[in-house]
DSSP file (Angstrom, degrees, kcal/mol; ACC not computed):
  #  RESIDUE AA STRUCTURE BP1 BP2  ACC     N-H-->O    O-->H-N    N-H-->O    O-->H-N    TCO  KAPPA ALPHA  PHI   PSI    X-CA   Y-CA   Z-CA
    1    1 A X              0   0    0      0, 0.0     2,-0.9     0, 0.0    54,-0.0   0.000 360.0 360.0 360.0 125.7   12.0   34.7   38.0
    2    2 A X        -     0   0    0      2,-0.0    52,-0.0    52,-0.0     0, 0.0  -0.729 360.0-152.2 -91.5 103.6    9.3   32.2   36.9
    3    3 A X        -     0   0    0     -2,-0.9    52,-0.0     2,-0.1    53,-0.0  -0.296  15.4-133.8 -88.0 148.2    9.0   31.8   33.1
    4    4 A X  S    S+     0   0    0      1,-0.1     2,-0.9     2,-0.0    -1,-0.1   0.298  76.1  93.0 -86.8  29.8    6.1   30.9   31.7
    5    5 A X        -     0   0    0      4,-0.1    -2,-0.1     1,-0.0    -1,-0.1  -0.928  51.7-174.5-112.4  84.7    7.4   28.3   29.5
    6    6 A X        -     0   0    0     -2,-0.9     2,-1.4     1,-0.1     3,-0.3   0.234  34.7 -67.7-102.9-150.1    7.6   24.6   30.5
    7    7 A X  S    S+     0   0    0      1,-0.2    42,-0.2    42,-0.1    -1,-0.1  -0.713 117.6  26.8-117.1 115.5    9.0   21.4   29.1
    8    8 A X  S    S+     0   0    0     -2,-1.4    -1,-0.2    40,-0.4    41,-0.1  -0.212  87.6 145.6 149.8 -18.6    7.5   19.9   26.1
    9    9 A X        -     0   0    0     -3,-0.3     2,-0.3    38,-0.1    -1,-0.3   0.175  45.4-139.4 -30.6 151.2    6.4   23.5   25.1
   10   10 A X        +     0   0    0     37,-0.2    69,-0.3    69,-0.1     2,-0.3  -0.895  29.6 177.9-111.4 171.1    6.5   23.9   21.5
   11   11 A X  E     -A   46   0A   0     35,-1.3    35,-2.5    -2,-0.3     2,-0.4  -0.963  31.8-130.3-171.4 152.3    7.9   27.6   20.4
   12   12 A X  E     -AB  45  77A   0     65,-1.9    65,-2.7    -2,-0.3     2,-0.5  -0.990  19.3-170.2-126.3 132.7    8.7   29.3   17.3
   13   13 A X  E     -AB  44  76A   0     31,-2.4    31,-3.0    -2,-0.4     2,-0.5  -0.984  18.7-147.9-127.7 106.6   12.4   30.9   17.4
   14   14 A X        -     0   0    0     61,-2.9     2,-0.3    -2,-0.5    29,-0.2  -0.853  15.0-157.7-102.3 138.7   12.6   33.3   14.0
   15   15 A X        -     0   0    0     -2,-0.5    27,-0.8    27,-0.2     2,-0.6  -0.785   8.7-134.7-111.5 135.2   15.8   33.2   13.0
   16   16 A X  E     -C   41   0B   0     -2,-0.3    25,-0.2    25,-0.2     2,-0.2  -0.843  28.7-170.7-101.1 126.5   17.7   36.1   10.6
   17   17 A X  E     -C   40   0B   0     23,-3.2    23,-2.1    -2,-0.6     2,-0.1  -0.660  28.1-158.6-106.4 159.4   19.8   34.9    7.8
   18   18 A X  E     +C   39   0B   0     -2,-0.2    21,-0.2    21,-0.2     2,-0.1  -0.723  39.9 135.6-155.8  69.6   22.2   36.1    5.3
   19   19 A X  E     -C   38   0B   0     19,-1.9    19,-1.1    -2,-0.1     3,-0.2  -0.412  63.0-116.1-116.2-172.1   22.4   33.7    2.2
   20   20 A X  S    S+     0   0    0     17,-0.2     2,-0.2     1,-0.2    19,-0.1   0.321 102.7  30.0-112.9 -10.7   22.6   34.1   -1.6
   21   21 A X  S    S-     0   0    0     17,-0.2     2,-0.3     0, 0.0    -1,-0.2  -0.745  77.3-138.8-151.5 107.8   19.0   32.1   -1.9
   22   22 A X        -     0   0    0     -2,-0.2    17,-0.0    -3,-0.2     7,-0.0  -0.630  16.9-116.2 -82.3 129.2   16.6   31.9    0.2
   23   23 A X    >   -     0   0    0     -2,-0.3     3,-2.7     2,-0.1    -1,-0.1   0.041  36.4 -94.8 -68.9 173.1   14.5   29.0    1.1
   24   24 A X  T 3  S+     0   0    0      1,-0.4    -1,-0.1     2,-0.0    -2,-0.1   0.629 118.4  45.0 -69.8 -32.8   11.0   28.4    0.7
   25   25 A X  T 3  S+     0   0    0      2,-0.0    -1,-0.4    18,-0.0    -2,-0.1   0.202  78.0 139.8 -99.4  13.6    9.7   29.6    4.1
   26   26 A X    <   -     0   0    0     -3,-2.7     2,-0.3    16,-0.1    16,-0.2  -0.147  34.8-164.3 -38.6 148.5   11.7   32.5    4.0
   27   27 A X  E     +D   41   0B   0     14,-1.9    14,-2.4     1,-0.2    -2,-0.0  -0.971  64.7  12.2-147.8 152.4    9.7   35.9    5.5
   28   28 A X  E    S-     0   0B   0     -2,-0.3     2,-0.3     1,-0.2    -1,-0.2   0.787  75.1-176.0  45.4  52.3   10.7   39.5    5.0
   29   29 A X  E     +     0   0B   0     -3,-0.1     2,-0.4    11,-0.1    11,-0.2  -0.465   9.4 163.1 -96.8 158.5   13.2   38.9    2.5
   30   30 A X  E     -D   39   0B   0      9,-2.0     9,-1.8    -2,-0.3     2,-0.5  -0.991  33.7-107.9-152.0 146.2   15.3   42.4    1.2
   31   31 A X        -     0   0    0     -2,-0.4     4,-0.3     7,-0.2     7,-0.2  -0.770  28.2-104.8 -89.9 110.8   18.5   42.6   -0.6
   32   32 A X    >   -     0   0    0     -2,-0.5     3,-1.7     2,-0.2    -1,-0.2   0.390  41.7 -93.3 -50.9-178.6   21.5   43.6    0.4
   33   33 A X  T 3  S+     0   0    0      1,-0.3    -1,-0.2     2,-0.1    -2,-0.1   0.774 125.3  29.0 -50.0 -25.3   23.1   47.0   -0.4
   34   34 A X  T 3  S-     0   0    0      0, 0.0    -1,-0.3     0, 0.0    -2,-0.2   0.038 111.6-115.1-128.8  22.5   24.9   45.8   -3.5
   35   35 A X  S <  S+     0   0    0     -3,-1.7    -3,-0.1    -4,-0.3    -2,-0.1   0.423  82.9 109.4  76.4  -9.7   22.5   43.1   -4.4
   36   36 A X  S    S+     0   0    0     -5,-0.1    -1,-0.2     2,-0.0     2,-0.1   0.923  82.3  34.4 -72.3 -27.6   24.7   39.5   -4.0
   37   37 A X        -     0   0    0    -17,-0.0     2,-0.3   -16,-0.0   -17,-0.2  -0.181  69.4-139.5-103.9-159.3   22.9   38.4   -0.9
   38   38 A X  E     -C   19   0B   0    -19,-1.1   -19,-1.9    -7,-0.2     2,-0.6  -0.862   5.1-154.1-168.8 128.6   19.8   38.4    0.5
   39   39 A X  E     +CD  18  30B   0     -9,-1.8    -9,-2.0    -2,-0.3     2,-0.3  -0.823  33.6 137.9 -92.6 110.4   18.9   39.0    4.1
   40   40 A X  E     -C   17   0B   0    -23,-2.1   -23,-3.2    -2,-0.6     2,-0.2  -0.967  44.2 -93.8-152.9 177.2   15.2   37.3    5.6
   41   41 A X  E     -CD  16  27B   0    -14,-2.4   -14,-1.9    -2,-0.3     2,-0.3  -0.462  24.7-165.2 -77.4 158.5   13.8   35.7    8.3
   42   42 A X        -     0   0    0    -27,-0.8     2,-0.3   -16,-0.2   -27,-0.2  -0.452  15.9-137.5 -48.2 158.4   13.1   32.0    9.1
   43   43 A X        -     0   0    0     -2,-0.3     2,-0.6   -29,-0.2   -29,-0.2  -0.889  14.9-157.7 -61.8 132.5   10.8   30.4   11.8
   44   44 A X  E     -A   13   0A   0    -31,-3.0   -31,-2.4    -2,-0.3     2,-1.0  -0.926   8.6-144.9-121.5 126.5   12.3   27.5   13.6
   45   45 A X  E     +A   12   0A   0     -2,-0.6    17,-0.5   -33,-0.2    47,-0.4  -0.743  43.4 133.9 -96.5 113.0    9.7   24.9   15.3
   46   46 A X  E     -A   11   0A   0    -35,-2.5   -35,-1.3    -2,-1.0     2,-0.6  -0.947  41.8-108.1-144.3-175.0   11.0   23.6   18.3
   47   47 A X  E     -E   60   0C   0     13,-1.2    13,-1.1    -2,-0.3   -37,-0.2  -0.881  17.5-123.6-170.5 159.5   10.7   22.9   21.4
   48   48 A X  E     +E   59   0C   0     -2,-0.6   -40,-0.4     1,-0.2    11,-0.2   0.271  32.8 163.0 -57.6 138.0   11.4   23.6   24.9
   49   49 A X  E    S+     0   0C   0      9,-1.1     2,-0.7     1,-0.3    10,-0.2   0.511  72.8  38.4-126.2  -8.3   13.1   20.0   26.6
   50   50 A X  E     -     0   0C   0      8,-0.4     8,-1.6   -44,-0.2     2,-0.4  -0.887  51.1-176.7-152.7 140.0   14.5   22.2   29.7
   51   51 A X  E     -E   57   0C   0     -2,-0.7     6,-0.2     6,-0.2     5,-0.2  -0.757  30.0-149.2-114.2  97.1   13.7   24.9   31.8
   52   52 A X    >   -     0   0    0      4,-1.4     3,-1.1    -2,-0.4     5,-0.0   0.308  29.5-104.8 -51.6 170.6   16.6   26.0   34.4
   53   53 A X  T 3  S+     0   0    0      1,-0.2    -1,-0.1     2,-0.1    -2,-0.0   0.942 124.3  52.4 -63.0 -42.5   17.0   27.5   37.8
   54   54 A X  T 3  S-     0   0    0      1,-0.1    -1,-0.2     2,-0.0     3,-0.1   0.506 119.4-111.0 -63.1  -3.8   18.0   30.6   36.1
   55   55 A X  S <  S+     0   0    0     -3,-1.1    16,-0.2     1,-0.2    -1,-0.1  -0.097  72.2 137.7  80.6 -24.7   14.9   30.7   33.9
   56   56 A X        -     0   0    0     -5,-0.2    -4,-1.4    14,-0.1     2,-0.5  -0.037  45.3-140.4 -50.1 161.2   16.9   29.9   30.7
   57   57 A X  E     -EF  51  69C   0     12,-3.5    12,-1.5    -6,-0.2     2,-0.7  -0.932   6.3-141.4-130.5 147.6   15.5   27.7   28.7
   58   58 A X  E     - F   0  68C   0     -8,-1.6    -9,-1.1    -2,-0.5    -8,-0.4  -0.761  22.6-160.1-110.8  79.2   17.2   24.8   26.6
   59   59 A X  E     -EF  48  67C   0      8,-1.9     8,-2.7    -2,-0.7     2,-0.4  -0.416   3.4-148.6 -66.8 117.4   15.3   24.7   23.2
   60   60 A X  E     -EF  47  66C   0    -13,-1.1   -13,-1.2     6,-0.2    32,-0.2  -0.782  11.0-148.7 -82.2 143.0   15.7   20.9   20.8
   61   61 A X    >   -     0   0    0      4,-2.0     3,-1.9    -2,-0.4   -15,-0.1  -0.706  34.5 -95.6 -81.1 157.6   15.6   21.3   17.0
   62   62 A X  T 3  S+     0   0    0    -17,-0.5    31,-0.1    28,-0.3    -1,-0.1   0.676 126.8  48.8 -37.8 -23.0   14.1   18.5   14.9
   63   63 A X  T 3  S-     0   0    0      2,-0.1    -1,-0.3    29,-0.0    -3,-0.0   0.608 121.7-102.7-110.7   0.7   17.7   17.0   14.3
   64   64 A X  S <  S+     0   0    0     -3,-1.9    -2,-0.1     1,-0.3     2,-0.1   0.632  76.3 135.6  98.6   9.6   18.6   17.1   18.2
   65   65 A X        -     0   0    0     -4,-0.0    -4,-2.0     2,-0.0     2,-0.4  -0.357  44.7-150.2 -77.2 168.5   20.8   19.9   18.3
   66   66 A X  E     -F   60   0C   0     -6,-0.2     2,-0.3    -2,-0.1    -6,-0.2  -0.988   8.3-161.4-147.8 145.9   19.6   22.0   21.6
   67   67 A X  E     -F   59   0C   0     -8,-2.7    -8,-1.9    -2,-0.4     2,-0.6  -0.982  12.3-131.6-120.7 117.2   19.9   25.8   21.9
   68   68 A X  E     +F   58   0C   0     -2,-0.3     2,-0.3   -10,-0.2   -10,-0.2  -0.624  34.7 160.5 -80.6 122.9   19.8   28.2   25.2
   69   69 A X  E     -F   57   0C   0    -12,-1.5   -12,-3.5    -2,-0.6     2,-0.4  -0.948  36.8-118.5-116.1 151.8   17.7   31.0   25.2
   70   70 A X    >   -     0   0    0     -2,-0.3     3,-7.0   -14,-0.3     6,-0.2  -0.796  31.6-114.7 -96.0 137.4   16.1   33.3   27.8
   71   71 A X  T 3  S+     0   0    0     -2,-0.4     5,-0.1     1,-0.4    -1,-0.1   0.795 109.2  55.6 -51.4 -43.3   12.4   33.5   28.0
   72   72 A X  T 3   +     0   0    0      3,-0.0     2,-0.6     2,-0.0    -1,-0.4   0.524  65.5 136.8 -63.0   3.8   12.3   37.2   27.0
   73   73 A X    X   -     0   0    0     -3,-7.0     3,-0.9     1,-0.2    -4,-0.0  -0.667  52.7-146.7 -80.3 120.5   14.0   36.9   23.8
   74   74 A X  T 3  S+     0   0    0     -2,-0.6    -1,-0.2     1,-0.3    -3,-0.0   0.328  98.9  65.1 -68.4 -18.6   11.8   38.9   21.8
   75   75 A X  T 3  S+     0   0    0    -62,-0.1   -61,-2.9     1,-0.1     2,-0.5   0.558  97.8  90.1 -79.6   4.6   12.6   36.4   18.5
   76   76 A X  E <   +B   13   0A   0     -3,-0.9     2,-0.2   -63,-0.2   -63,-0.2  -0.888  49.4 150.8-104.9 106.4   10.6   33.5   21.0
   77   77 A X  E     -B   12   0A   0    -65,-2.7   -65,-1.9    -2,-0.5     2,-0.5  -0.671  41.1-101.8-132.3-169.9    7.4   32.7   21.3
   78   78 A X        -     0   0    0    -67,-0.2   -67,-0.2    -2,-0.2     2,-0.1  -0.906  46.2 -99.8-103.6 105.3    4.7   30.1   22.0
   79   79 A X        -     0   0    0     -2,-0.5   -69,-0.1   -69,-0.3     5,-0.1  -0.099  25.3-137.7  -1.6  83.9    2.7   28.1   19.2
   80   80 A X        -     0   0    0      1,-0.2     5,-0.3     3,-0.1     4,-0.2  -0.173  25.3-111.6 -61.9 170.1   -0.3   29.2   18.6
   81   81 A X  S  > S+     0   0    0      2,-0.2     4,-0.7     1,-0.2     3,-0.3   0.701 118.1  57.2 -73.9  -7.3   -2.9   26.1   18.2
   82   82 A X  H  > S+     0   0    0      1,-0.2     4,-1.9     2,-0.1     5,-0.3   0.975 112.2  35.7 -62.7 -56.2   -3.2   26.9   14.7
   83   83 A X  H  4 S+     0   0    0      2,-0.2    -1,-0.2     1,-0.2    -2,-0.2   0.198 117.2  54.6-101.8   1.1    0.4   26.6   14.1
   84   84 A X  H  4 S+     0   0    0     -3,-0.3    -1,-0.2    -4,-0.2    -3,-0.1   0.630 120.8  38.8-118.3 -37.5    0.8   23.3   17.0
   85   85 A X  H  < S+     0   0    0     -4,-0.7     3,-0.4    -5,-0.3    -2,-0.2   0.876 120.4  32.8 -60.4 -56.7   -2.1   21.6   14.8
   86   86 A X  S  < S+     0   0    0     -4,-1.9     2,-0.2    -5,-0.2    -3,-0.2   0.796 130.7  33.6 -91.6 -32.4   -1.8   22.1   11.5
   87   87 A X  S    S+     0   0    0     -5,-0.3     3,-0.4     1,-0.1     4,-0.3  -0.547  72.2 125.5-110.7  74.2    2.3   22.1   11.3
   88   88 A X    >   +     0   0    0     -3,-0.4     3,-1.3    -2,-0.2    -1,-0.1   0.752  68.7  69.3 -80.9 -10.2    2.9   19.4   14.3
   89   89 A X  T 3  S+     0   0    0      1,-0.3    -1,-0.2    -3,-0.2    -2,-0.1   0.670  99.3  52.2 -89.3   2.6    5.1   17.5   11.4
   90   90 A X  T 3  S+     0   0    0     -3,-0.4     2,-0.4    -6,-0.1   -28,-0.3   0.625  95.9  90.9 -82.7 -12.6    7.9   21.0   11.9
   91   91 A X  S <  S-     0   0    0     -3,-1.3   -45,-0.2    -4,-0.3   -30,-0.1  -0.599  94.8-108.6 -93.9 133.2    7.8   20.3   15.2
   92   92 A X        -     0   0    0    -47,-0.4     2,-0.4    -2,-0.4    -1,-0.1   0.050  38.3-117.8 -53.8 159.9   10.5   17.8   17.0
   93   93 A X        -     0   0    0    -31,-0.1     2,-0.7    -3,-0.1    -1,-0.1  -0.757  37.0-102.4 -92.7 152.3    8.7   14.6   18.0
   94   94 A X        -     0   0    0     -2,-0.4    -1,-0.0     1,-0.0     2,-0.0  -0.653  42.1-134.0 -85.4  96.9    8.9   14.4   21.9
   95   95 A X        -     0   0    0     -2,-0.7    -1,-0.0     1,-0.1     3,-0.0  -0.310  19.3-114.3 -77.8 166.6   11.9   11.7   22.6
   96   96 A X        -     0   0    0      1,-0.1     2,-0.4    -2,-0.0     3,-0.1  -0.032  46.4 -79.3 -70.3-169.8   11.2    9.2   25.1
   97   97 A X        -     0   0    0      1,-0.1    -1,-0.1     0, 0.0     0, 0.0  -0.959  57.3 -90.2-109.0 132.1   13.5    9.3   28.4
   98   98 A X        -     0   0    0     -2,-0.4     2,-0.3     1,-0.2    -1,-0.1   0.449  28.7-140.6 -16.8 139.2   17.0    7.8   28.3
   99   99 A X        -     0   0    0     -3,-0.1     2,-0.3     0, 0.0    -1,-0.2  -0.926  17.7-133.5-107.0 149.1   17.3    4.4   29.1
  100  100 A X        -     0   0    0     -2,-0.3     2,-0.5     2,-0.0     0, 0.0  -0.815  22.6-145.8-110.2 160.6   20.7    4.0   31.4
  101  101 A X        -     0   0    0     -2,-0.3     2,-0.3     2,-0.0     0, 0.0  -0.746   9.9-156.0 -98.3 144.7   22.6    0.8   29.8
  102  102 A X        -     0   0    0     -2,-0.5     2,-0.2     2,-0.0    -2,-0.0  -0.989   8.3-140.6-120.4 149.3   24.6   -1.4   32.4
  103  103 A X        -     0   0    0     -2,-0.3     2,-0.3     2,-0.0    -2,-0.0  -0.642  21.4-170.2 -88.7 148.1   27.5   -3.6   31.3
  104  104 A X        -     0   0    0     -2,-0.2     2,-0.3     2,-0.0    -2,-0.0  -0.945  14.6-125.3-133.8 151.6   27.4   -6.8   33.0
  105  105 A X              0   0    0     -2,-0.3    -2,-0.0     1,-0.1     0, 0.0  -0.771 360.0 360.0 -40.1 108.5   30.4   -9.5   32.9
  106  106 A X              0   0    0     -2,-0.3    -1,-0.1     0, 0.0    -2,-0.0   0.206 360.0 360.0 -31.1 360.0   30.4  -13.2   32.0
């Protein structure tokens, strides 16, 4: 299965939460049945640093954590250029590639 989805993609992954305040980019927020919490949405900008044999995809967050999803999860989508343009500063910065260290002896 070929995903359309490659590496460097940026994607927006909305995420459902269950807190007692909800932050400032909260969406769709509604209260639970007996009113102490509050249930909404999020949108998280990241983006894709791996694509597998399997299609799965290995999503970074800004702080470097990385999350597997599969390309049909229906909370996953592609950046529009509106959204890659005007909020690139949500989006993880693109790290360089590993340098490998060698120890040498004296």
């Amino acid at each position: 299965m070929a995903s359309h989805y490659r590496v460097g993609d940026k994607v927006i992954y909305t995420r459902e939460k269950y807190t007692t305040r909800p932050g400032k980019r909260a969406k769709n927020i509604f209260a639970t049945p007996r009113g102490e919490a509050y249930q909404y949405q999020v949108e998280k900008f990241w983006i894709v640093s791996e694509v597998r044999a399997d299609a799965s995809l290995v999503l970074q967050t800004r702080r470097g954590k990385s999350h597997i999803t599969q390309p049909d999860d229906p909370s996953l989508r592609k950046a529009t250029l509106f959204e890659r343009i005007f909020k690139a500063g949500f989006f993880p910065q693109r790290s360089p590639v590993p340098t490998q260290f060698t120890t040498s002896k004296a």
